[in-house]
N, CA, C and O atoms as a printed pandas DataFrame, in Angstrom:
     atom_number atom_name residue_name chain_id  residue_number  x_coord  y_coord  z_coord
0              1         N          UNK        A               1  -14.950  239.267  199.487
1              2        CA          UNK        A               1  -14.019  239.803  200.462
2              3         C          UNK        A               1  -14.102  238.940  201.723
3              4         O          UNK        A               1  -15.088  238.766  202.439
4              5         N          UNK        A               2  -12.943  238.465  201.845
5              6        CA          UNK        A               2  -13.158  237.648  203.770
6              7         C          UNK        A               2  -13.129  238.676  204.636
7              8         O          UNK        A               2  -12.562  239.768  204.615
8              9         N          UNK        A               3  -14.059  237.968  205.637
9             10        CA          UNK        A               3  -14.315  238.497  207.007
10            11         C          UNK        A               3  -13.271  239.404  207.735
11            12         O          UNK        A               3  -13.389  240.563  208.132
12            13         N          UNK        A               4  -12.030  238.389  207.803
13            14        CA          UNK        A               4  -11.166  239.308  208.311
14            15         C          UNK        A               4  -10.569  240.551  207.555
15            16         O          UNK        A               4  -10.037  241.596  207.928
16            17         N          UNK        A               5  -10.813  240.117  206.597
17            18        CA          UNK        A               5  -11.066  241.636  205.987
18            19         C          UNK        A               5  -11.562  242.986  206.381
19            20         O          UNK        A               5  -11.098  244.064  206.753
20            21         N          UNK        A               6  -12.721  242.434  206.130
21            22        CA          UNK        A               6  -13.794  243.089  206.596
22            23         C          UNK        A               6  -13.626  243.890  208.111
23            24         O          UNK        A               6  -13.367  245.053  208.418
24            25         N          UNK        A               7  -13.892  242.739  208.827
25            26        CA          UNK        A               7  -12.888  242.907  210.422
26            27         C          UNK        A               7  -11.691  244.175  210.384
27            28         O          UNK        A               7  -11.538  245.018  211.268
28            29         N          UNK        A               8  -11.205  244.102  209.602
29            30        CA          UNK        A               8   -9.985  245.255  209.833
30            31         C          UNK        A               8  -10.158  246.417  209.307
31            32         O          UNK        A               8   -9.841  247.502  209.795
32            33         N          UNK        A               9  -10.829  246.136  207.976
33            34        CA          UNK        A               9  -11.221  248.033  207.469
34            35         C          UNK        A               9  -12.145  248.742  208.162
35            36         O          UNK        A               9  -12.227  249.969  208.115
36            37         N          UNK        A              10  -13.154  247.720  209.083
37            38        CA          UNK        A              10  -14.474  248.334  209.924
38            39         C          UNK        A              10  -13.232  248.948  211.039
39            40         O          UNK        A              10  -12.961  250.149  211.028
40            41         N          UNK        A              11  -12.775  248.322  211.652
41            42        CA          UNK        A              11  -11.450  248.345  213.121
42            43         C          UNK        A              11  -10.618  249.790  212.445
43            44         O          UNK        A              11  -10.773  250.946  212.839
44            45         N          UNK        A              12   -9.895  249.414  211.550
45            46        CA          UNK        A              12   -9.528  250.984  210.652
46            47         C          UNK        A              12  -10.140  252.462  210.716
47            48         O          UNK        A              12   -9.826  253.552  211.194
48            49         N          UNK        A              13  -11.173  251.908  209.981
49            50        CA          UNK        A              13  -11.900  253.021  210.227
50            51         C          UNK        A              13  -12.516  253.944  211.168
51            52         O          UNK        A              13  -12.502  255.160  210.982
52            53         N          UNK        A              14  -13.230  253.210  212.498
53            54        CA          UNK        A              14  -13.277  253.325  213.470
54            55         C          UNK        A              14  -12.149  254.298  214.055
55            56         O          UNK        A              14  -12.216  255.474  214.414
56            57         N          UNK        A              15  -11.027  253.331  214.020
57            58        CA          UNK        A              15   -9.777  254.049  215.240
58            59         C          UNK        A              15   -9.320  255.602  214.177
59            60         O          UNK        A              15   -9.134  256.717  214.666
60            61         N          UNK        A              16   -9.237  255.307  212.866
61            62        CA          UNK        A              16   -8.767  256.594  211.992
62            63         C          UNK        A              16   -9.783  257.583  212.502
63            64         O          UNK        A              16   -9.323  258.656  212.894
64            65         N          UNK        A              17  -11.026  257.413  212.561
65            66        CA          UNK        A              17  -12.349  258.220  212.577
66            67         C          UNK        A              17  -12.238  259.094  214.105
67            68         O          UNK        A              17  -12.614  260.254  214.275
68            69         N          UNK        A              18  -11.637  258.219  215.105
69            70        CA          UNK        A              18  -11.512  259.022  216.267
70            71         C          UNK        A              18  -10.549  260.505  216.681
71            72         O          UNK        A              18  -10.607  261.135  217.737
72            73         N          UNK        A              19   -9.999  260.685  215.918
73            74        CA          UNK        A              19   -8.784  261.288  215.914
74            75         C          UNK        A              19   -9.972  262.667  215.689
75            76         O          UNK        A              19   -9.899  263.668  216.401
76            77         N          UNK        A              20  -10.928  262.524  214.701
77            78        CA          UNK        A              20  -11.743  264.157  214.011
78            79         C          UNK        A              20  -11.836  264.491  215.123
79            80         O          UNK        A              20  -10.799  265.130  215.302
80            81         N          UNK        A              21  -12.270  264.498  215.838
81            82        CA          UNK        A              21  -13.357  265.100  217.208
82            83         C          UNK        A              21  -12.193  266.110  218.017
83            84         O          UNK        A              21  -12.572  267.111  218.624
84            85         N          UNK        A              22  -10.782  265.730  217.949
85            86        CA          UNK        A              22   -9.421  266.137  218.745
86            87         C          UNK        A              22   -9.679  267.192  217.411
87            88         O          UNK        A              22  -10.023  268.340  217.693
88            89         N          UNK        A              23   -9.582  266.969  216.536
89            90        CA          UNK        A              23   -8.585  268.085  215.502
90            91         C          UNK        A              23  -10.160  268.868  214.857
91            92         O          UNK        A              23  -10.174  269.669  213.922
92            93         N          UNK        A              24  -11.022  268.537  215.394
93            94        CA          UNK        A              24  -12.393  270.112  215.431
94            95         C          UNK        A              24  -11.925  270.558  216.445
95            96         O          UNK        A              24  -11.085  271.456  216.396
96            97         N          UNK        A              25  -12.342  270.056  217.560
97            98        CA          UNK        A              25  -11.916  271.140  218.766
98            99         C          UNK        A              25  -10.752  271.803  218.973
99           100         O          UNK        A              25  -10.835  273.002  219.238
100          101         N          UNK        A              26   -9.736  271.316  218.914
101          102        CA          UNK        A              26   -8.357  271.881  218.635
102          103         C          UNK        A              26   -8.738  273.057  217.623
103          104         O          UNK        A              26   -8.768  274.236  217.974
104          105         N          UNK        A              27   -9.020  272.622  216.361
105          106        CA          UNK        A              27   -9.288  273.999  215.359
106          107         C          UNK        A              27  -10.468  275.013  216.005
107          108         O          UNK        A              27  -10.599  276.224  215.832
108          109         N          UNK        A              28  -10.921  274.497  216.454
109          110        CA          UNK        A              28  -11.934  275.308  216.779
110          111         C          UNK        A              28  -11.928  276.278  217.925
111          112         O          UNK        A              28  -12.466  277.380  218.026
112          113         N          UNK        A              29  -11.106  275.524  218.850
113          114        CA          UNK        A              29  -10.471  276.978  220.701
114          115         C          UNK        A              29   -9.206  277.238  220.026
115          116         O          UNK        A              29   -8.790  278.360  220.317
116          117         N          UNK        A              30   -8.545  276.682  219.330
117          118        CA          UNK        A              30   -7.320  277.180  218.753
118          119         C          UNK        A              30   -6.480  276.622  220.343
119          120         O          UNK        A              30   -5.778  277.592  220.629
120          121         N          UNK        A              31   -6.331  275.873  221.097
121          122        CA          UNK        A              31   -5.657  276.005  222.233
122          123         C          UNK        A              31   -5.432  274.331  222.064
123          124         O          UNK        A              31   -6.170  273.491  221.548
124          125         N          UNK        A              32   -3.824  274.170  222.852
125          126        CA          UNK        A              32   -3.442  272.921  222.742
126          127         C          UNK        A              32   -2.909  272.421  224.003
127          128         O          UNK        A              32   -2.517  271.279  224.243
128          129         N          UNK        A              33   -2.959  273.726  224.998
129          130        CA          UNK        A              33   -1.661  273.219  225.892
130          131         C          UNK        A              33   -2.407  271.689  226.866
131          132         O          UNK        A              33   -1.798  271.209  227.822
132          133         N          UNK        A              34   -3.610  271.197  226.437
133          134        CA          UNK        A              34   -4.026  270.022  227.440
134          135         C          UNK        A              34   -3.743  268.704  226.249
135          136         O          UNK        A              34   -4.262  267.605  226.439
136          137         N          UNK        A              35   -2.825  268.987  224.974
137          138        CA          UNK        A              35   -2.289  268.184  224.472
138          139         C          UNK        A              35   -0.799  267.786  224.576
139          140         O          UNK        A              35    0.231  268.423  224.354
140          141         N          UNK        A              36   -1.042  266.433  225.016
141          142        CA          UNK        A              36    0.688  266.264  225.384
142          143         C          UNK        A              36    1.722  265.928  223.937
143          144         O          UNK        A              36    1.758  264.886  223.284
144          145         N          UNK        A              37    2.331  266.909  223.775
145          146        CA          UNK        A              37    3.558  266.444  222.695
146          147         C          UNK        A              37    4.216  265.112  222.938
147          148         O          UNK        A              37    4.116  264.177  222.144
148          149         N          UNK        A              38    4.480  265.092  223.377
149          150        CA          UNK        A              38    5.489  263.380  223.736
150          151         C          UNK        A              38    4.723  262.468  223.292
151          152         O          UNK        A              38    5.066  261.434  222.719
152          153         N          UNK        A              39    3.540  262.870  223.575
153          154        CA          UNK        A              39    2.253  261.764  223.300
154          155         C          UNK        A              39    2.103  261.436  221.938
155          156         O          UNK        A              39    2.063  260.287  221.498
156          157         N          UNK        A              40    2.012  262.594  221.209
157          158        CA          UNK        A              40    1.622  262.581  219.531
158          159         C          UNK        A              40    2.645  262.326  218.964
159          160         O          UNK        A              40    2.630  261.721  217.892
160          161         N          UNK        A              41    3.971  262.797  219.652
161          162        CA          UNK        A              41    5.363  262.689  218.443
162          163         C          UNK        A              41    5.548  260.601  218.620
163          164         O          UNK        A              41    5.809  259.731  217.789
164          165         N          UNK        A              42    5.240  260.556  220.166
165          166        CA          UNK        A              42    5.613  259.194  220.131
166          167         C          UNK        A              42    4.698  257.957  219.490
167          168         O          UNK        A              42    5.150  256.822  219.336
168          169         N          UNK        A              43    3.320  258.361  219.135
169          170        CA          UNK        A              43    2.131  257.876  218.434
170          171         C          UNK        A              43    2.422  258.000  217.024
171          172         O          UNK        A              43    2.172  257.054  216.277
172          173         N          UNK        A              44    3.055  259.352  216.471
173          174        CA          UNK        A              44    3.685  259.178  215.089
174          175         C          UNK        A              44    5.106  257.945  214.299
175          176         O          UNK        A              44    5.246  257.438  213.186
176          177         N          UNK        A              45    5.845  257.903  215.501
177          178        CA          UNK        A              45    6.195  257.200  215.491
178          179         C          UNK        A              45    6.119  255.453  215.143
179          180         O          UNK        A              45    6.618  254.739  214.272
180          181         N          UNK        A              46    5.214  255.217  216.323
181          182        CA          UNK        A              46    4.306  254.276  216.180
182          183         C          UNK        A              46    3.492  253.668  215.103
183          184         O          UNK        A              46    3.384  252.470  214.843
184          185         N          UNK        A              47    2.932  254.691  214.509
185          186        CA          UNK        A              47    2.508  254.556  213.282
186          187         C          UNK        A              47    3.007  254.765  212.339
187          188         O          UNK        A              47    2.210  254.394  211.478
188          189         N          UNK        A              48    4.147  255.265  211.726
189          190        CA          UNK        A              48    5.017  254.992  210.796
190          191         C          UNK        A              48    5.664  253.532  211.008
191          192         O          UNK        A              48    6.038  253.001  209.962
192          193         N          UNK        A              49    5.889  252.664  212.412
193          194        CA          UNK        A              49    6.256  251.813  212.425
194          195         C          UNK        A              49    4.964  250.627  211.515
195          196         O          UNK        A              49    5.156  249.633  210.814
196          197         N          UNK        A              50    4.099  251.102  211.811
197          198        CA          UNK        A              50    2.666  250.107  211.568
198          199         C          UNK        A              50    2.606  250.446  209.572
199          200         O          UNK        A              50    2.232  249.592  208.769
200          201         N          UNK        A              51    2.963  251.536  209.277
201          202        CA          UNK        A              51    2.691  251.378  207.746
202          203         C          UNK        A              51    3.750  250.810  207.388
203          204         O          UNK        A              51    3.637  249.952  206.513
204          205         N          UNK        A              52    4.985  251.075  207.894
205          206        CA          UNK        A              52    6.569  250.482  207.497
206          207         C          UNK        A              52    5.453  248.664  207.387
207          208         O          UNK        A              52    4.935  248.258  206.347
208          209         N          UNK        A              53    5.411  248.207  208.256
209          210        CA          UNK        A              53    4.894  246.504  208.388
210          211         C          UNK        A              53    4.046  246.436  207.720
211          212         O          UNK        A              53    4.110  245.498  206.925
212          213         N          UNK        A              54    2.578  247.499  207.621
213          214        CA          UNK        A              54    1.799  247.218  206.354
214          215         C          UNK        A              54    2.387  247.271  204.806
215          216         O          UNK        A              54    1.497  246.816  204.087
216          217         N          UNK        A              55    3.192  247.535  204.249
217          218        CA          UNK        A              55    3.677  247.413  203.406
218          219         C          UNK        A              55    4.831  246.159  203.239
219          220         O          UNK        A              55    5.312  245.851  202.149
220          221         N          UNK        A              56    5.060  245.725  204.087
221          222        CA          UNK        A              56    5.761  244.464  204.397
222          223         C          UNK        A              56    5.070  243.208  203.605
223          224         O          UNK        A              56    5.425  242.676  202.553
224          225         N          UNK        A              57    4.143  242.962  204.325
225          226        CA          UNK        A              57    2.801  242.339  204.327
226          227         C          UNK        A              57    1.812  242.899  203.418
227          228         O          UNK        A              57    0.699  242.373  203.422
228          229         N          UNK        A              58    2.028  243.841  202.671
229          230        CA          UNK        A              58    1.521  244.714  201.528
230          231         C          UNK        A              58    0.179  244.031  201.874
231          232         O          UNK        A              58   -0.272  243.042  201.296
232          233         N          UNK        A              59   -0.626  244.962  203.307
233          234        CA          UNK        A              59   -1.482  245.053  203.986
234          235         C          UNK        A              59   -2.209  246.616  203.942
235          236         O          UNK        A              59   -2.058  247.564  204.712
236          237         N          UNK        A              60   -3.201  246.455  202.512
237          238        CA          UNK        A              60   -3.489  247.857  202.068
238          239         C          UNK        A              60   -4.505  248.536  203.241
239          240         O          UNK        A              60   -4.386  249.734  203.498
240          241         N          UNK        A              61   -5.865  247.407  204.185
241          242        CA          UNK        A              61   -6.160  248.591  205.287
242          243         C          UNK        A              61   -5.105  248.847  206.425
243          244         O          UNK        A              61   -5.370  249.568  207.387
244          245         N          UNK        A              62   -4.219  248.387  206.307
245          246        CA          UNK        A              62   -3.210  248.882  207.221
246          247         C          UNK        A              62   -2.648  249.493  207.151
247          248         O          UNK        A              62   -2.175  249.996  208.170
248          249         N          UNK        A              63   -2.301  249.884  205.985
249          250        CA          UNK        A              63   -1.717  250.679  205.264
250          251         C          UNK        A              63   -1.922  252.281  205.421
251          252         O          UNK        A              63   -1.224  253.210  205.826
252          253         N          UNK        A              64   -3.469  252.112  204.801
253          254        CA          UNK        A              64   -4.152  253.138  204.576
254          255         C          UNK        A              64   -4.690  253.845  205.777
255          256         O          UNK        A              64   -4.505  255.054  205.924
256          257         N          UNK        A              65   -5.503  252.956  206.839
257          258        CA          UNK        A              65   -5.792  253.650  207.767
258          259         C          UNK        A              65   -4.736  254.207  208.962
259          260         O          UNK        A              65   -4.890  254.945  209.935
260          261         N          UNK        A              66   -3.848  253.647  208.523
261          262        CA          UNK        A              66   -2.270  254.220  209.420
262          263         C          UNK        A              66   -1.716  255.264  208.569
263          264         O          UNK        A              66   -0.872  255.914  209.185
264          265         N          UNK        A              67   -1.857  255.577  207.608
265          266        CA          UNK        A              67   -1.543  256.772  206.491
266          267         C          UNK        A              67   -2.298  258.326  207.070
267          268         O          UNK        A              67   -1.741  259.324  207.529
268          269         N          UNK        A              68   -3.905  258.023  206.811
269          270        CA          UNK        A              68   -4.467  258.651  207.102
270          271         C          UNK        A              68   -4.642  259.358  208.323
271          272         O          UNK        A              68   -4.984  260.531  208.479
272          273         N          UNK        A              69   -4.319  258.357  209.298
273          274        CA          UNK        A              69   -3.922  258.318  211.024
274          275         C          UNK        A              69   -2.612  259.704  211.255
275          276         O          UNK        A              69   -2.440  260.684  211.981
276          277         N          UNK        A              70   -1.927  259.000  210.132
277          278        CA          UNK        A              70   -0.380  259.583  210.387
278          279         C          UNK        A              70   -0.506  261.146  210.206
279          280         O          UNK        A              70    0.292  261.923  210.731
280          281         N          UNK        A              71   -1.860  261.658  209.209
281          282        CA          UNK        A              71   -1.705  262.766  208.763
282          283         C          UNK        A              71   -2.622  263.624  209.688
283          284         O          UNK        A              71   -2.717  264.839  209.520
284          285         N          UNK        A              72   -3.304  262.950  210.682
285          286        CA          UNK        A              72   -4.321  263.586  211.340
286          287         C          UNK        A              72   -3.291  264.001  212.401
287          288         O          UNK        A              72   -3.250  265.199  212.683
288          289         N          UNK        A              73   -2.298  262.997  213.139
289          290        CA          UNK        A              73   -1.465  263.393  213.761
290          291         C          UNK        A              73   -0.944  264.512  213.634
291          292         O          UNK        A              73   -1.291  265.429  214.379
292          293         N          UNK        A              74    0.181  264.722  212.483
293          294        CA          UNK        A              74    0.614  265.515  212.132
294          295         C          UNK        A              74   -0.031  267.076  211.964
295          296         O          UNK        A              74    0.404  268.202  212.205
296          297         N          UNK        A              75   -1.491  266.457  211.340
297          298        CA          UNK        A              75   -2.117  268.082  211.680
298          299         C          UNK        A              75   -2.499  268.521  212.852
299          300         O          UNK        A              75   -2.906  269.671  213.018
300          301         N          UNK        A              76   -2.384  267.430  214.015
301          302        CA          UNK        A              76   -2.896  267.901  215.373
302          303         C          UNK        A              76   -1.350  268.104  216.364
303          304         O          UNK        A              76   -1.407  268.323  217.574
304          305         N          UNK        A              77   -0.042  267.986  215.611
305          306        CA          UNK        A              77    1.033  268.230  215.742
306          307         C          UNK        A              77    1.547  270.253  215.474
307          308         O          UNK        A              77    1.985  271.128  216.222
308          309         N          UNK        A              78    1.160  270.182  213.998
309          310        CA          UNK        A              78    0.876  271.490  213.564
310          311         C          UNK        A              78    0.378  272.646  214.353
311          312         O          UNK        A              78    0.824  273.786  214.482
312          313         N          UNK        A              79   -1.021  271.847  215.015
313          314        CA          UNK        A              79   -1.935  272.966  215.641
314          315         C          UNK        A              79   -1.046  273.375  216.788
315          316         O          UNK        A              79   -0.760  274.525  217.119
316          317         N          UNK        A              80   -0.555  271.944  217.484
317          318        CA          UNK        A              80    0.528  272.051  218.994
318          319         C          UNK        A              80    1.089  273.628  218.829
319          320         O          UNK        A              80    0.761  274.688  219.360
320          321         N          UNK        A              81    2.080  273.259  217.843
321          322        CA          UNK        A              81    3.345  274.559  217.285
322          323         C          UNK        A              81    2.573  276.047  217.209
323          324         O          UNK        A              81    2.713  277.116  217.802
324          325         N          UNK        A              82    1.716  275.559  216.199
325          326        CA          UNK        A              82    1.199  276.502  216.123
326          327         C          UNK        A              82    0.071  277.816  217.149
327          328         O          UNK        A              82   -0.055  279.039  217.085
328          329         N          UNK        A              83   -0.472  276.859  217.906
329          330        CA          UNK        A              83   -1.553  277.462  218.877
330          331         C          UNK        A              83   -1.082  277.178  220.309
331          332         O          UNK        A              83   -1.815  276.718  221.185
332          333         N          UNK        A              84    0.640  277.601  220.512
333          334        CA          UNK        A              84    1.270  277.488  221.748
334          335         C          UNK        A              84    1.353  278.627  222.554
335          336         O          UNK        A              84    1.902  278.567  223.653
């Protein structure tokens, strides 16, 4: 496997991995209002733009860790609606 490889699934993982810590606590006070919507809808965005290009470039950690990204969003989107 090359480096830059390497380099990007460690970088992946990392940035995917940050998102848990928002979506325990969120599940956990059940309260969202110090989460900004604009913020997450426009970050979803964003990252549908980034898997749209990983698949371009049929760039599987890009792919993947923007997949996974996308769904943490979405569940910390959920909680928004839900725990308003």
């Amino acid at each position: 496997m090359k480096i830059t490889t390497v380099i990007g699934l460690i970088a992946a993982t990392i940035t995917t991995l940050s998102f848990i810590p928002q979506l325990i606590k969120t599940w956990k006070l059940k309260e969202t209002k110090d989460i900004s919507l604009l913020m997450f809808v426009t970050l979803g965005v964003g990252i549908i733009l980034w898997i749209v290009y990983g698949f371009l470039l049929w760039d599987l950690p890009l792919i993947l860790a923007n997949g996974i990204t996308f769904i943490f969003v979405l569940i910390i989107l959920f909680f928004k609606f839900k725990y308003k």
